[in-house]
The first five atom37 places (N, CA, C, CB, O) and aatype in JSON, in Angstrom:
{
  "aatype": [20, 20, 20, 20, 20, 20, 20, 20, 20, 20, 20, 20, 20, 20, 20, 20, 20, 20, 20, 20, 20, 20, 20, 20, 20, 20, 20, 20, 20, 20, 20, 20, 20, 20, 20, 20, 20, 20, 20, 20, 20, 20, 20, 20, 20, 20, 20, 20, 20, 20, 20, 20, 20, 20, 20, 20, 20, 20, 20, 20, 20, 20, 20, 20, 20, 20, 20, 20, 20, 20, 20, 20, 20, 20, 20, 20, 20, 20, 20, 20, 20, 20, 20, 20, 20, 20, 20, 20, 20, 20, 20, 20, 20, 20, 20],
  "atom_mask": [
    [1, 1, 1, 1, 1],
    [1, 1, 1, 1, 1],
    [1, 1, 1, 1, 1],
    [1, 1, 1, 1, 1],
    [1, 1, 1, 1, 1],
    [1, 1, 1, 1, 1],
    [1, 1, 1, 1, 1],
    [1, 1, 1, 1, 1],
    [1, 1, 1, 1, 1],
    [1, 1, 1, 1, 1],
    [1, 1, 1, 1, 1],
    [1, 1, 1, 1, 1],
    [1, 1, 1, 1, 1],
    [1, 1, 1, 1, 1],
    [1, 1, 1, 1, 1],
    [1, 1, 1, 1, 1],
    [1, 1, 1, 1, 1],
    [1, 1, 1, 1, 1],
    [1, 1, 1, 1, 1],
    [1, 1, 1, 1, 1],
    [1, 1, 1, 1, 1],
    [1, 1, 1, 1, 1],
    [1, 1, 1, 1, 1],
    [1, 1, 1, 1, 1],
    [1, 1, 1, 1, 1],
    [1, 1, 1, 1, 1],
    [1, 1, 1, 1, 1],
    [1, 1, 1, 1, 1],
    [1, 1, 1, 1, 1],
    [1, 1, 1, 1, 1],
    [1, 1, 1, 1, 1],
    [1, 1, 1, 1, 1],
    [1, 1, 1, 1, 1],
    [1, 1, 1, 1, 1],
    [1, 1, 1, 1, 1],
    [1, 1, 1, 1, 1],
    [1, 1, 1, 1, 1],
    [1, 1, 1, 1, 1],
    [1, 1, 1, 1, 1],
    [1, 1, 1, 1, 1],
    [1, 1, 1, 1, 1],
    [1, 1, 1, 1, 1],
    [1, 1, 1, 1, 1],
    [1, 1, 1, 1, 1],
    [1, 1, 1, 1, 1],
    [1, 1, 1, 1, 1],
    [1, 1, 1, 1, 1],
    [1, 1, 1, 1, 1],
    [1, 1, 1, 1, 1],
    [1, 1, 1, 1, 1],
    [1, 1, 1, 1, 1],
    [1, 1, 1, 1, 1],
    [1, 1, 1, 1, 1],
    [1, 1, 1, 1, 1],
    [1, 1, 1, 1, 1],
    [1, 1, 1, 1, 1],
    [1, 1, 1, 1, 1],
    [1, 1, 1, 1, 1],
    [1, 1, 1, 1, 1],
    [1, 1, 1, 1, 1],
    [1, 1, 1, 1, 1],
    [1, 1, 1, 1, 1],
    [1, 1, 1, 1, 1],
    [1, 1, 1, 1, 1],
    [1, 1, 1, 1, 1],
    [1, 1, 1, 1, 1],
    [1, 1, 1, 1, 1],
    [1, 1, 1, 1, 1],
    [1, 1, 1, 1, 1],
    [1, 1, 1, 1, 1],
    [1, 1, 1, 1, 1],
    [1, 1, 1, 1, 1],
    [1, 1, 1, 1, 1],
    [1, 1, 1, 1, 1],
    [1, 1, 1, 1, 1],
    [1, 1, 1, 1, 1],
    [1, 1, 1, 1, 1],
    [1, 1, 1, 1, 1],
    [1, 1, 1, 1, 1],
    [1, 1, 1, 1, 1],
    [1, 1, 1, 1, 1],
    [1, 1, 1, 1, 1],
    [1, 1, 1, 1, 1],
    [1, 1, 1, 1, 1],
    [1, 1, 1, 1, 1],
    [1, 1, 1, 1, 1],
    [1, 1, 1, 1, 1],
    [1, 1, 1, 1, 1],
    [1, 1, 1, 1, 1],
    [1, 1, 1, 1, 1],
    [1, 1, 1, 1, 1],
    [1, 1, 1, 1, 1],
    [1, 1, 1, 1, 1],
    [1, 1, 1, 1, 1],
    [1, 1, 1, 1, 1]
  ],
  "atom_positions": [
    [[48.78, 42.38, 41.13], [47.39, 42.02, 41.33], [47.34, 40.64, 41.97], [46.61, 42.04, 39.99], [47.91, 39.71, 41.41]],
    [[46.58, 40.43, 43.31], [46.4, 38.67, 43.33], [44.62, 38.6, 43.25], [47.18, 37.74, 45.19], [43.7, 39.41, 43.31]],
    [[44.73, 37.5, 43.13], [43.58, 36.65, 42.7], [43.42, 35.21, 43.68], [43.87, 36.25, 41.04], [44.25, 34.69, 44.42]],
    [[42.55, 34.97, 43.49], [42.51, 33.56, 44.39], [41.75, 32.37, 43.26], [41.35, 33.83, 46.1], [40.97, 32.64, 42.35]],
    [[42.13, 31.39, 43.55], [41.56, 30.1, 42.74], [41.2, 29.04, 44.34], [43.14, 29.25, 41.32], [41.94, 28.66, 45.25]],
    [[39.71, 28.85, 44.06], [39.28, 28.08, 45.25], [38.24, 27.09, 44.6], [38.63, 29.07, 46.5], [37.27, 27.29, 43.87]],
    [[38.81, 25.86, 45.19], [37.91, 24.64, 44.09], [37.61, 23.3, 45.59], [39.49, 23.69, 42.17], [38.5, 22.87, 46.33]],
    [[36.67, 23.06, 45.61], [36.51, 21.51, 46.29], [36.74, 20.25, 45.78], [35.34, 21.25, 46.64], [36.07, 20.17, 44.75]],
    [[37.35, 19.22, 45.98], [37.03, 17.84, 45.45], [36.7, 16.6, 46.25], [38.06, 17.47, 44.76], [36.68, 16.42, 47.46]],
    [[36.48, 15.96, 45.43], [36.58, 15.6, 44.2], [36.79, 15.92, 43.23], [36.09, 15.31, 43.97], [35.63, 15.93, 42.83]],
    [[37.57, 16.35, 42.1], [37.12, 17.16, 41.21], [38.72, 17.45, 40.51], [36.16, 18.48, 41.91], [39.84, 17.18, 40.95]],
    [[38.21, 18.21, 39.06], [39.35, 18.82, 38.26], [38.95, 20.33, 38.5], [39.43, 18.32, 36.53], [37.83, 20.84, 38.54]],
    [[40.49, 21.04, 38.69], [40.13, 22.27, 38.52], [40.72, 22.84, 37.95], [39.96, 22.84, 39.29], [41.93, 22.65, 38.08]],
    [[40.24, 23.94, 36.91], [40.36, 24.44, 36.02], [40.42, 26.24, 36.16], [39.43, 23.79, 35.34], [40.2, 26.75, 37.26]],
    [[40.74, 27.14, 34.9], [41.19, 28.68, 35.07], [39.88, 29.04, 34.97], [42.27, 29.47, 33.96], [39.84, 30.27, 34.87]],
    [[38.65, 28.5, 34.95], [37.25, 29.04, 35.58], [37.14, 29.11, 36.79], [36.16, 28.36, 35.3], [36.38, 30.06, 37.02]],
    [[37.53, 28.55, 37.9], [37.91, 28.18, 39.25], [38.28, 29.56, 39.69], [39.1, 27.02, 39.39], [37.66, 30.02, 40.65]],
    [[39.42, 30.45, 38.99], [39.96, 31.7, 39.36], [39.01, 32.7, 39.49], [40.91, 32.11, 38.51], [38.36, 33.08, 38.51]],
    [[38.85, 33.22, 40.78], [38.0, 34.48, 41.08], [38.74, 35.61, 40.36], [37.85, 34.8, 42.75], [39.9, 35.94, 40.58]],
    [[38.24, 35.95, 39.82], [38.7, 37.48, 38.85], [37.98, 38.88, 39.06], [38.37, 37.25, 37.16], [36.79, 38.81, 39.39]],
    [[38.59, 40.22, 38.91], [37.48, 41.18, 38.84], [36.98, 41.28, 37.45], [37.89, 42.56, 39.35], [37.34, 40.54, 36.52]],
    [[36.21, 42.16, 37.39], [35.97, 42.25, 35.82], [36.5, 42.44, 34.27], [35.44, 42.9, 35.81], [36.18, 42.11, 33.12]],
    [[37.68, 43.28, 35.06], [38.29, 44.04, 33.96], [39.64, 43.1, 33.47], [38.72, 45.66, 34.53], [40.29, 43.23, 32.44]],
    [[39.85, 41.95, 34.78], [40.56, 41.0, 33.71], [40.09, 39.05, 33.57], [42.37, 41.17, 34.23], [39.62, 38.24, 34.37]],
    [[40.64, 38.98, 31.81], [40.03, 38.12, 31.12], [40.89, 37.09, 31.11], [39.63, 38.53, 29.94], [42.09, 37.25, 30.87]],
    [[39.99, 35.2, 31.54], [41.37, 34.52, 31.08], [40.85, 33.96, 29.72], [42.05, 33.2, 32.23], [39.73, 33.58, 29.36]],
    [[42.44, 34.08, 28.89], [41.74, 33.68, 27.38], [40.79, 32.11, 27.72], [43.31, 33.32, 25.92], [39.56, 32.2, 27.65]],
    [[41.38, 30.86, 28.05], [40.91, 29.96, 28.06], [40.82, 29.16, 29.53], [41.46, 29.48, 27.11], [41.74, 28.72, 30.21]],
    [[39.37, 29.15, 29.78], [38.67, 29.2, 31.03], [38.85, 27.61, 31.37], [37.01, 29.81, 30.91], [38.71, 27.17, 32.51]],
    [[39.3, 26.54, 29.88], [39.15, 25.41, 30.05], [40.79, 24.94, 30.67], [38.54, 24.81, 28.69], [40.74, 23.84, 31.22]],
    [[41.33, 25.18, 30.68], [43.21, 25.06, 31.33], [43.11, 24.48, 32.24], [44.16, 26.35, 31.85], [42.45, 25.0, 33.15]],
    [[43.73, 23.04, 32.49], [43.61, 22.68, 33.53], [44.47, 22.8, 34.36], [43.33, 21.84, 33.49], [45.64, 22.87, 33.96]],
    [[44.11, 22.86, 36.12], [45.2, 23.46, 36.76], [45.89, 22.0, 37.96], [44.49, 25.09, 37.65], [47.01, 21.53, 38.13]],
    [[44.65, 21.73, 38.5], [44.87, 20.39, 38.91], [43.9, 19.39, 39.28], [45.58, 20.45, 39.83], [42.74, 19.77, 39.48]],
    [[44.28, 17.89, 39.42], [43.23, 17.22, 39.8], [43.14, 16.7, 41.3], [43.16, 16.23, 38.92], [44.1, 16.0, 41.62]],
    [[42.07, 16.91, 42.4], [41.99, 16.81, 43.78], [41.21, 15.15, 43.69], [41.04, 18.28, 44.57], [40.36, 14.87, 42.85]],
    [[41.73, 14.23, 44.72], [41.23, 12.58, 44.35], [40.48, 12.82, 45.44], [42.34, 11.04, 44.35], [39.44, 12.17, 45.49]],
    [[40.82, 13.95, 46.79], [39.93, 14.06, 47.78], [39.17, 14.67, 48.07], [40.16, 14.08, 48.46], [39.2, 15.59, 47.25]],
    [[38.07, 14.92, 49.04], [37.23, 15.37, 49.4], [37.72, 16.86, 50.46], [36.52, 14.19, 49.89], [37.24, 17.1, 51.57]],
    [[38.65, 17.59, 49.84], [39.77, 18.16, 50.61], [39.08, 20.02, 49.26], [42.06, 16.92, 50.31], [38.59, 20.1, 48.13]],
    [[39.44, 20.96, 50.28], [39.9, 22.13, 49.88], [41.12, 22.93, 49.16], [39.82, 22.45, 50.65], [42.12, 23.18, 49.84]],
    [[41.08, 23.28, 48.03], [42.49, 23.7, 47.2], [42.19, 25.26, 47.2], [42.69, 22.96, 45.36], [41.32, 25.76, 46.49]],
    [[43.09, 26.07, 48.18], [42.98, 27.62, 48.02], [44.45, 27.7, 46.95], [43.08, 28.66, 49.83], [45.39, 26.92, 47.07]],
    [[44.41, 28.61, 46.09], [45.48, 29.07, 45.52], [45.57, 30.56, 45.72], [45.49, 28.68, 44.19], [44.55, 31.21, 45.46]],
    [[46.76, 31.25, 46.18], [47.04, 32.57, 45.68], [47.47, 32.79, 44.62], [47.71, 33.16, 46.27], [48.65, 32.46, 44.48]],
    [[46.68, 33.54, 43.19], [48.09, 34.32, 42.3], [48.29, 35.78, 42.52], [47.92, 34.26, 40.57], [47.58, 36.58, 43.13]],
    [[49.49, 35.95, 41.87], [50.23, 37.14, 41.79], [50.69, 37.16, 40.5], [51.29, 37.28, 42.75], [51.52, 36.42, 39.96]],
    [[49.91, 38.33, 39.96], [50.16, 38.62, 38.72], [50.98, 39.74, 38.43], [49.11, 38.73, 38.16], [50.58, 40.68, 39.12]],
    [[51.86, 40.04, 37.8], [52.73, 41.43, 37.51], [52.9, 41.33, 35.98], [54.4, 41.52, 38.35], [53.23, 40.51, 35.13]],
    [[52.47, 42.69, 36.1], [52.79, 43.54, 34.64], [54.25, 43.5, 34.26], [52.41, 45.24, 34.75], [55.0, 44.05, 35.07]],
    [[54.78, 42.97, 33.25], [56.54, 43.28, 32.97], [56.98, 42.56, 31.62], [57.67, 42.55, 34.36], [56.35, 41.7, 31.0]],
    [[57.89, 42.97, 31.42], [58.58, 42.06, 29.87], [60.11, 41.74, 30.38], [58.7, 43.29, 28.04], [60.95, 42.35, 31.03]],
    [[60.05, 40.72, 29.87], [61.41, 40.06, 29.6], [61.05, 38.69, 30.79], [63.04, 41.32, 30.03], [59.94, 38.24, 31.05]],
    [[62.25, 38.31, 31.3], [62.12, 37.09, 31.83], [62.38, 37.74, 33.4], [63.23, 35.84, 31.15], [63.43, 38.38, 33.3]],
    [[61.92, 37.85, 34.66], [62.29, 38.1, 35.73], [62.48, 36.82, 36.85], [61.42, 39.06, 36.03], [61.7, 35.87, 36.81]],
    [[63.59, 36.89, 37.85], [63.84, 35.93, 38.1], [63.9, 36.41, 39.97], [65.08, 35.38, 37.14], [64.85, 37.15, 40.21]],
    [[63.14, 36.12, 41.0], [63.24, 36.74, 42.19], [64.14, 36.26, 43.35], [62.05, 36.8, 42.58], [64.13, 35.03, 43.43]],
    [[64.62, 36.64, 43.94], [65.56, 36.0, 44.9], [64.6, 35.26, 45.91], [66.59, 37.12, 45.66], [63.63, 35.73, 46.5]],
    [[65.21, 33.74, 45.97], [64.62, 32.59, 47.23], [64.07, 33.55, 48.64], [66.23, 31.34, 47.88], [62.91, 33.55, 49.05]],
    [[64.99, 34.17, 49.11], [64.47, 34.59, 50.72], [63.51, 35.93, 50.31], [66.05, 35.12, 52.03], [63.43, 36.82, 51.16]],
    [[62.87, 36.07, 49.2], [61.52, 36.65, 49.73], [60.12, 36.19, 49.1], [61.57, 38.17, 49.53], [59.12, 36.87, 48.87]],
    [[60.38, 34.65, 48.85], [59.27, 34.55, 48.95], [59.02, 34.27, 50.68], [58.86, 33.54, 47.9], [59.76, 34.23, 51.66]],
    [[57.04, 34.04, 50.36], [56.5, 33.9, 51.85], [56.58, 32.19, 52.12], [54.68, 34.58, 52.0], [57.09, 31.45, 51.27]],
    [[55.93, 31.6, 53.63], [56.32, 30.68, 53.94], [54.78, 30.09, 53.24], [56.9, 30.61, 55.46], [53.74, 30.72, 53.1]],
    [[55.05, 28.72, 52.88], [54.37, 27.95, 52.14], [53.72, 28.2, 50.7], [53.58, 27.66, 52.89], [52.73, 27.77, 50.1]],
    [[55.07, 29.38, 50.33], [54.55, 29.89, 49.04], [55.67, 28.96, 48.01], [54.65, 31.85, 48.91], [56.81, 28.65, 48.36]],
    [[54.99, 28.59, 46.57], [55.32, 27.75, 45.68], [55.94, 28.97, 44.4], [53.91, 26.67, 45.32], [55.12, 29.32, 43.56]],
    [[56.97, 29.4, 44.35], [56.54, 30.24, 42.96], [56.9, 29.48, 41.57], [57.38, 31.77, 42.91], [57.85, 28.77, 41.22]],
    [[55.83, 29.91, 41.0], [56.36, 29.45, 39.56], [56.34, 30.34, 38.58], [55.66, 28.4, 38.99], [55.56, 31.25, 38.85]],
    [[57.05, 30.5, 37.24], [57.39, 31.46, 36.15], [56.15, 30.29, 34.7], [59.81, 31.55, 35.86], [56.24, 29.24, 34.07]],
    [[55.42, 31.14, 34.84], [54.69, 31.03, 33.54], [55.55, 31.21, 32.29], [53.6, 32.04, 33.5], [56.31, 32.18, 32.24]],
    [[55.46, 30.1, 30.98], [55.55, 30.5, 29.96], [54.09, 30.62, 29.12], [56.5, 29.74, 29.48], [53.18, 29.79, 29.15]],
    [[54.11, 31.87, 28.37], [52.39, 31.52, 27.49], [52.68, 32.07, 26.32], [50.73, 32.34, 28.11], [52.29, 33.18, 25.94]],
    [[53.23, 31.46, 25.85], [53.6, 31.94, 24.28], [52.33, 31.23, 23.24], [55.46, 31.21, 23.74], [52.55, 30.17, 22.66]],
    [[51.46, 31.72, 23.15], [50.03, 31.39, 22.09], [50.44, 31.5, 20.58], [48.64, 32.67, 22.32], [50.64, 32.51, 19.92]],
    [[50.49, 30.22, 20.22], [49.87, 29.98, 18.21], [49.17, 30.5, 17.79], [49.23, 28.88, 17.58], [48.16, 29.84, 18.03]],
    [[48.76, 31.69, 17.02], [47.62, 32.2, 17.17], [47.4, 31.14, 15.11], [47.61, 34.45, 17.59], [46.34, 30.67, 14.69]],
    [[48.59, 31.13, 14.46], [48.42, 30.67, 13.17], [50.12, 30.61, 12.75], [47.33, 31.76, 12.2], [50.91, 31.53, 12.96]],
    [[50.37, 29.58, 12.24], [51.31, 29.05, 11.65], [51.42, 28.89, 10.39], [51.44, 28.18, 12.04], [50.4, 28.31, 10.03]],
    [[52.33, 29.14, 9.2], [52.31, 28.57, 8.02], [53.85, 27.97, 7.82], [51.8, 29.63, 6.95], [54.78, 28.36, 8.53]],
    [[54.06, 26.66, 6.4], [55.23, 26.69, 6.46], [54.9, 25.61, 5.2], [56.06, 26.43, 7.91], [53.82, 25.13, 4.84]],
    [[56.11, 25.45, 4.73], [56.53, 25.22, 3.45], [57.26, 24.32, 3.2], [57.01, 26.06, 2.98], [58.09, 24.14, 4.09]],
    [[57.34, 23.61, 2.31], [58.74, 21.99, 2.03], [59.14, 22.35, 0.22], [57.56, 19.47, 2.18], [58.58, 22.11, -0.86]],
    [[59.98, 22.81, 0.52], [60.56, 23.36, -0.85], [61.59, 21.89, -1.21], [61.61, 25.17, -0.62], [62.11, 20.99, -0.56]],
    [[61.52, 22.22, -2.36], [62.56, 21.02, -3.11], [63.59, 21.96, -3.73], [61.75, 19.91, -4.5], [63.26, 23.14, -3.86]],
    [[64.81, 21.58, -4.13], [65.88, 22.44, -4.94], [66.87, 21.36, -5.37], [66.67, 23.72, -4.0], [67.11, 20.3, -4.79]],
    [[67.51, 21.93, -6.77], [68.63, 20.41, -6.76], [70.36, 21.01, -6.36], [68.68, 19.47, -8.9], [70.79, 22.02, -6.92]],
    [[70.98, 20.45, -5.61], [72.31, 20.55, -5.3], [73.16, 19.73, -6.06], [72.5, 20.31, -4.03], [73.39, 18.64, -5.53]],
    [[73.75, 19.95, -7.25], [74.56, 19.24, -7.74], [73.58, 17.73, -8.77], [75.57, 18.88, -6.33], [73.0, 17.99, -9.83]],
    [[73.59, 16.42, -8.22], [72.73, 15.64, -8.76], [71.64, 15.19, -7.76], [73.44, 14.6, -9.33], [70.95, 14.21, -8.02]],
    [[71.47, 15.92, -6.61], [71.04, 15.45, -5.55], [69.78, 16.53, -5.4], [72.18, 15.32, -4.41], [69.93, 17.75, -5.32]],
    [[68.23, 15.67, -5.38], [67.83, 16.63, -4.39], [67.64, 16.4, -3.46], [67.05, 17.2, -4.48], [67.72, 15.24, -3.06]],
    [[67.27, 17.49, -2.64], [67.28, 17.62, -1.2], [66.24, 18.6, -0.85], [68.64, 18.03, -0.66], [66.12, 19.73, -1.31]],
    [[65.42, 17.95, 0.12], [64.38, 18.69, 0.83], [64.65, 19.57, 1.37], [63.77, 18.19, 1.6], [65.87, 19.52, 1.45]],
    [[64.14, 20.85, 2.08], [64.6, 21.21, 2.91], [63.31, 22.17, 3.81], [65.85, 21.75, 2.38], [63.59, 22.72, 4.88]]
  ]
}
């Protein structure tokens, strides 16, 4: 799937910036992507692909003045965790 992100500045731009169709959602619209100091045009292409695991593409196909980068988005959705005490011998120790 590509998408385009098109922003003017002055300005911060952000994953609201991304033209989307309907049927896909970005969780958080507030992400910032970059900040423009000029009065200048920022087109972005993405390319999105469906897949699991880590994929890694060979240099000679990307296109010319194309940047690629590998997203990580691993989301917290909730964390818990614990500090137990125990004794080892005469010692305790956190752990």
């Amino acid at each position: 799937m590509g998408f385009v992100c098109r922003a003017r500045g002055p300005g911060y731009v952000t994953a609201q910036d991304i033209i989307l169709p309907p049927y896909v959602e970005i969780v958080d619209n507030t992400q910032h992507i970059a900040s423009l100091t000029e009065p200048i045009e920022l087109v972005i292409g993405l390319q999105i692909e469906k897949n699991r695991g880590y994929l890694i593409k060979a240099p000679n196909t990307f296109q010319e003045r194309s940047y690629p980068i590998d997203p990580v988005f691993m989301p917290v959705r909730n964390a818990n965790h614990s500090i137990l005490s125990y004794e080892n011998g005469n010692k305790e120790i956190q752990g």
